[in-house]
C-alpha positions in Angstrom: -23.2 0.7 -4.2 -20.8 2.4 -1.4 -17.6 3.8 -3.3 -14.2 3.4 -1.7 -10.7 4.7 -2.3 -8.0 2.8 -1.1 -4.5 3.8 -1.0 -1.2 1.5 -0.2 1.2 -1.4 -1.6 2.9 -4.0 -0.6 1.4 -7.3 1.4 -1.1 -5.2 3.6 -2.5 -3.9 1.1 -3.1 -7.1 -1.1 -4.6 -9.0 2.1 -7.4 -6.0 2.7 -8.6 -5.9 -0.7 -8.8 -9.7 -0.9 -11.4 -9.1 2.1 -12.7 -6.4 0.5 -13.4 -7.8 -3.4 -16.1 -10.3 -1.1 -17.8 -7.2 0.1 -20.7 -5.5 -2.6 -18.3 -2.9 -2.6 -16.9 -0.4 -5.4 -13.4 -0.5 -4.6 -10.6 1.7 -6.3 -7.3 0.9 -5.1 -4.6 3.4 -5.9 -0.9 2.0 -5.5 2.4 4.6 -5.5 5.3 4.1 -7.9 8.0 5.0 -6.3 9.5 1.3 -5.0 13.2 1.1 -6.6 13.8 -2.3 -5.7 14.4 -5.6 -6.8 13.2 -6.8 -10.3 11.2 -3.4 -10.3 13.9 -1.5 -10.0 15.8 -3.0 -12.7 13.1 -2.7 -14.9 12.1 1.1 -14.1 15.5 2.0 -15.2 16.0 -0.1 -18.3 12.8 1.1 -19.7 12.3 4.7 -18.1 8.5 3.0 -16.8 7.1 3.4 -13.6 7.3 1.0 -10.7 5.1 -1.6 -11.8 5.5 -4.1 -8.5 3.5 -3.3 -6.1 0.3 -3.0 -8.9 1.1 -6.7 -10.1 0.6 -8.0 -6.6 -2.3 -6.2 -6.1 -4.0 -7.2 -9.8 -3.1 -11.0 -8.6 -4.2 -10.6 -4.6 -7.8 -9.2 -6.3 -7.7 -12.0 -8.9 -10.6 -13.7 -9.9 -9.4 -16.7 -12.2 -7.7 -20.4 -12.1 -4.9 -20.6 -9.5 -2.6 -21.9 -12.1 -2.3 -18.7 -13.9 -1.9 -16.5 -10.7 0.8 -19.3 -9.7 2.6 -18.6 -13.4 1.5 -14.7 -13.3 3.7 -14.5 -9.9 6.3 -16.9 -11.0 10.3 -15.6 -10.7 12.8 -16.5 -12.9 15.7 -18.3 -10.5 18.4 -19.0 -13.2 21.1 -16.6 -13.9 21.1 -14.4 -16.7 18.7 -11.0 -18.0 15.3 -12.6 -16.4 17.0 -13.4 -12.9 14.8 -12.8 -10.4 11.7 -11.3 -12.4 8.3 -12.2 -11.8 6.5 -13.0 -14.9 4.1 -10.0 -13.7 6.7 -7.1 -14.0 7.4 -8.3 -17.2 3.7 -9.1 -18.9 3.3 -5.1 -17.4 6.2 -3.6 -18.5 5.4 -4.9 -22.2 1.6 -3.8 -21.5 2.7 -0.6 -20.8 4.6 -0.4 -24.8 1.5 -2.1 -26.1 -1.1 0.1 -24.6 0.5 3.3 -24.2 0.5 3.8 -20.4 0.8 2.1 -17.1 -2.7 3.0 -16.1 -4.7 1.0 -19.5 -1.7 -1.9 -19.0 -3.3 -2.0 -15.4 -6.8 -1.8 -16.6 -6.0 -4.5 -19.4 -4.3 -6.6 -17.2 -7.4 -6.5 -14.6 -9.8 -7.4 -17.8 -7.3 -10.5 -18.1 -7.6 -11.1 -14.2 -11.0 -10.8 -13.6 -10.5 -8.3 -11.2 -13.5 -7.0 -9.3 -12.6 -3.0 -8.8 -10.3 -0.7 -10.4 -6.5 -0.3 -9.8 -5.1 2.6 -10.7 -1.5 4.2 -10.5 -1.0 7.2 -8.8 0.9 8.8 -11.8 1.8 7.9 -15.2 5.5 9.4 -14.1 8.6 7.9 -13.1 9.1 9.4 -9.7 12.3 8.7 -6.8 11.7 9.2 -3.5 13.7 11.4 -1.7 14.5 11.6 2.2 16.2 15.0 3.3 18.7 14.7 6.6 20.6 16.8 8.2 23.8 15.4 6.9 22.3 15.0 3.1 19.3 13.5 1.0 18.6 9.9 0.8 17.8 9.0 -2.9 15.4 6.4 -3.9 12.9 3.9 -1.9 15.3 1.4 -0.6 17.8 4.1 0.3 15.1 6.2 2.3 13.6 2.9 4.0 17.0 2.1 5.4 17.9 6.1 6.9 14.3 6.8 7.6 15.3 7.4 11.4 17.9 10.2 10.0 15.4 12.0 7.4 13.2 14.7 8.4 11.2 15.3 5.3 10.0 13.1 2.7 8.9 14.3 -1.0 9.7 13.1 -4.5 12.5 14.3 -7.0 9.9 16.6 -8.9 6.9 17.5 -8.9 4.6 14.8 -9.6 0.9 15.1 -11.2 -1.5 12.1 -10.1 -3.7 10.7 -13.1 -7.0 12.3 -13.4 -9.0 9.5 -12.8 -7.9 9.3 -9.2 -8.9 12.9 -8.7 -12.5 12.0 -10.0 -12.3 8.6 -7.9 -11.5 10.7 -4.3 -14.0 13.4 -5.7 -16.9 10.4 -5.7 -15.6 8.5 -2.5 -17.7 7.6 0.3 -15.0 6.3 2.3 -11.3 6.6 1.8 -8.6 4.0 3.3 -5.1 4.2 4.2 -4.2 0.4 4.2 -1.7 -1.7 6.1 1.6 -1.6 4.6 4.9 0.1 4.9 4.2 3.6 6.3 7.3 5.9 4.9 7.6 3.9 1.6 4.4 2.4 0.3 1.7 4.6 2.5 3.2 7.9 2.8 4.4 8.8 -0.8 0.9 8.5 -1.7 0.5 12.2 0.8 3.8 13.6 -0.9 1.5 14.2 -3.9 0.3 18.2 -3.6 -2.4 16.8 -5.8 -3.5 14.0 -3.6 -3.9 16.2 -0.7 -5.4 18.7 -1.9 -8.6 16.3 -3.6 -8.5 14.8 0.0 -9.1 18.3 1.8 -12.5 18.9 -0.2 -13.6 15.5 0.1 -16.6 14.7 2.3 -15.7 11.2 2.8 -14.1 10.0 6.0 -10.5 9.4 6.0 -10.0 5.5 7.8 -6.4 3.9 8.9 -6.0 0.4 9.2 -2.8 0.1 11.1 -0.4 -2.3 10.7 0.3 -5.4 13.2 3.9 -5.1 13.5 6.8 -2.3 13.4 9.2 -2.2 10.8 12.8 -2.7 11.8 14.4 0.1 10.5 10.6 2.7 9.7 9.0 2.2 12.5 11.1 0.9 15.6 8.6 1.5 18.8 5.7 2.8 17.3 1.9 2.5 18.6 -0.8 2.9 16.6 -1.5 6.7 17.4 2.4 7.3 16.5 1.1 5.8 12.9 -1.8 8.1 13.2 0.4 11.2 13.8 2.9 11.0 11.0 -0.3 10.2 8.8 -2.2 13.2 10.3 1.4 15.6 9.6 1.5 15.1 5.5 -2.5 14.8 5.4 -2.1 18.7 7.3 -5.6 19.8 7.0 -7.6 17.1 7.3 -6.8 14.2 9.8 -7.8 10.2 10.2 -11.4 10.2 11.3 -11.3 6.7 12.0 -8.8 3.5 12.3 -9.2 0.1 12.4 -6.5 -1.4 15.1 -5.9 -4.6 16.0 -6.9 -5.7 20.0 -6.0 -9.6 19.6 -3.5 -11.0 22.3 -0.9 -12.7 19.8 0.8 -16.1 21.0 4.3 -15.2 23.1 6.2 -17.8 21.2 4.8 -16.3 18.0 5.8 -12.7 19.4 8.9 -13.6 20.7 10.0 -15.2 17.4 9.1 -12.4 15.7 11.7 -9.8 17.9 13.9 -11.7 18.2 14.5 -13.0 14.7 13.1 -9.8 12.7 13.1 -7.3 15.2 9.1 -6.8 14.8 7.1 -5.7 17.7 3.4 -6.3 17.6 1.4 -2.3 17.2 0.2 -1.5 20.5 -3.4 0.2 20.7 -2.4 2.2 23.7 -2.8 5.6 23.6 -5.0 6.5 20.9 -6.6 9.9 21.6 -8.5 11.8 19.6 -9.3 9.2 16.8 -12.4 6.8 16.7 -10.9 3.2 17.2 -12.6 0.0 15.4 -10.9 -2.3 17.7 -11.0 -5.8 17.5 -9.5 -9.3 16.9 -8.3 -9.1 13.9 -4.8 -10.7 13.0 -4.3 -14.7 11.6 -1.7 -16.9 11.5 -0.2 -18.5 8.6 2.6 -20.8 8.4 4.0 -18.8 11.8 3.8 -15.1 10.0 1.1 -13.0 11.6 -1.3 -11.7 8.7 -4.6 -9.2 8.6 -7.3 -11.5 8.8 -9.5 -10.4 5.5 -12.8 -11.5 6.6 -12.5 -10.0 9.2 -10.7 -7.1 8.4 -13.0 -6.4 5.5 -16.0 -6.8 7.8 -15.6 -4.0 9.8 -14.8 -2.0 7.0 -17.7 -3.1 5.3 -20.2 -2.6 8.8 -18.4 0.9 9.4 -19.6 1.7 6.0 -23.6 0.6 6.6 -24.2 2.6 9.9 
């Protein structure tokens, strides 16, 4: 069975791999740490853990059981008080993570619970800031970089950060590694920001796929085409560049893109421009409930057909 590595967070991410789990695929997603915000924020300082938000939506986008308990498993406290506004999944994590001894066997346990088909790993075992150097100062933490990103001109974490073995061993085996969809400076990037990361990914002999994201980020990624996603990928990947991305060549309804400038400021990727990178183009966006989405099928698909040639 063809091995892949993915790396990414956020709702990209989860919509890819719940193409992907269809696939006879042996899928490793790795997810960064880093995110400061929200109910993972809280909790990452309270307890000194890791960011354990962006793994709990994965584990539930790759789950395999009764919708019920995915439903309760993503459920957020609304009341006032010490629970406000944390999912059930932080929590059941963070006290897997006292139980087990470490964020990557609360993952694994979590996916035995979930039925998930793949591993999900953490990048590290550390509790890591991200940190975004201007001219006039450093940006401190996720959120913080996220909303300067246009004033930083280098991105790396607060110290050194070593990655867990077993995603060394997991790029070492790859036949195929992935960038996903997702937020490029806070849930892609930091991923690169990792010496160790780079490095495994220099010596690998798998190829090295993007699958770009539909729409700009207000605030990230303002204007940007799909080869500007490629470049700033290509700049922290420094030796070894994307061999291959998946890009979106769908016309999207004008009242659908309209809504979305003018009410969030998103502009859909253009494919324009692309240069010296193999392009998987095709139609490959949904709608649901008015929110434009990475069809998984068919997103998957060409993963999955790119793989078999």
């Amino acid at each position: 069975m063809k091995k892949i590595v993915v790396f990414g967070g956020g709702t990209g991410l989860s919509c890819v791999l719940s193409g992907l789990k269809l696939f006879p695929l042996d899928v490793t997603t790795v997810i960064a740490v880093s995110d400061n915000g929200s109910s993972t924020g809280v909790l990452k300082e309270e307890l000194n853990i890791p960011a354990v938000g962006d793994i709990g939506k994965v584990l539930l986008s790759m789950a395999n059981v009764d919708s019920d308990f995915v439903d309760l498993l993503g459920y957020r406290f609304s009341k006032e008080g010490s629970l406000h506004n944390h999912p059930v999944r932080n929590i059941m994590l963070a006290a897997l993570i006292d139980t087990k001894g470490s964020l990557t066997e609360a993952t694994k346990y979590m996916a035995k619970i979930l039925n998930v088909k793949g591993t999900v790993l953490p990048l590290t075992e550390e509790k890591v800031e991200l940190v975004g150097e201007g001219d006039d100062g450093s940006f401190f933490g996720e959120e913080c970089v996220s909303a300067n990103i246009k004033d930083i001109k280098r991105l790396y974490y607060d110290h050194d950060v070593h990655i867990c073995p077993e995603v060394k061993d997991r790029i070492a085996e790859a036949d195929l590694i992935i960038f996903s969809p997702g937020s490029l400076y806070t849930s892609v990037l930091p991923h690169l920001l990792a010496k160790e990361v780079v490095d495994a990914l220099r010596v690998t002999k798998a190829p090295i796929m993007y699958i770009s994201n539909l729409v700009t980020q207000p605030g990230e990624t303002d204007g940007y085409n799909v080869e500007d996603h490629i470049d700033v990928l290509n700049h922290y990947l420094g030796d070894r560049k994307i061999d291959v991305v998946i890009a979106n060549n769908g016309v999207v309804d004008e009242r659908i893109r309209r809504k979305y400038l003018d009410m969030e400021g998103k502009e859909i990727v253009s494919l324009e421009g692309v240069n010296d990178t193999k392009v998987i183009a095709d139609d490959i966006f949904s709608i649901e409930d008015e929110k434009i989405r990475h069809d998984a099928l068919k997103t998957a698909y060409l993963v999955f057909s790119y793989m078999m040639k």
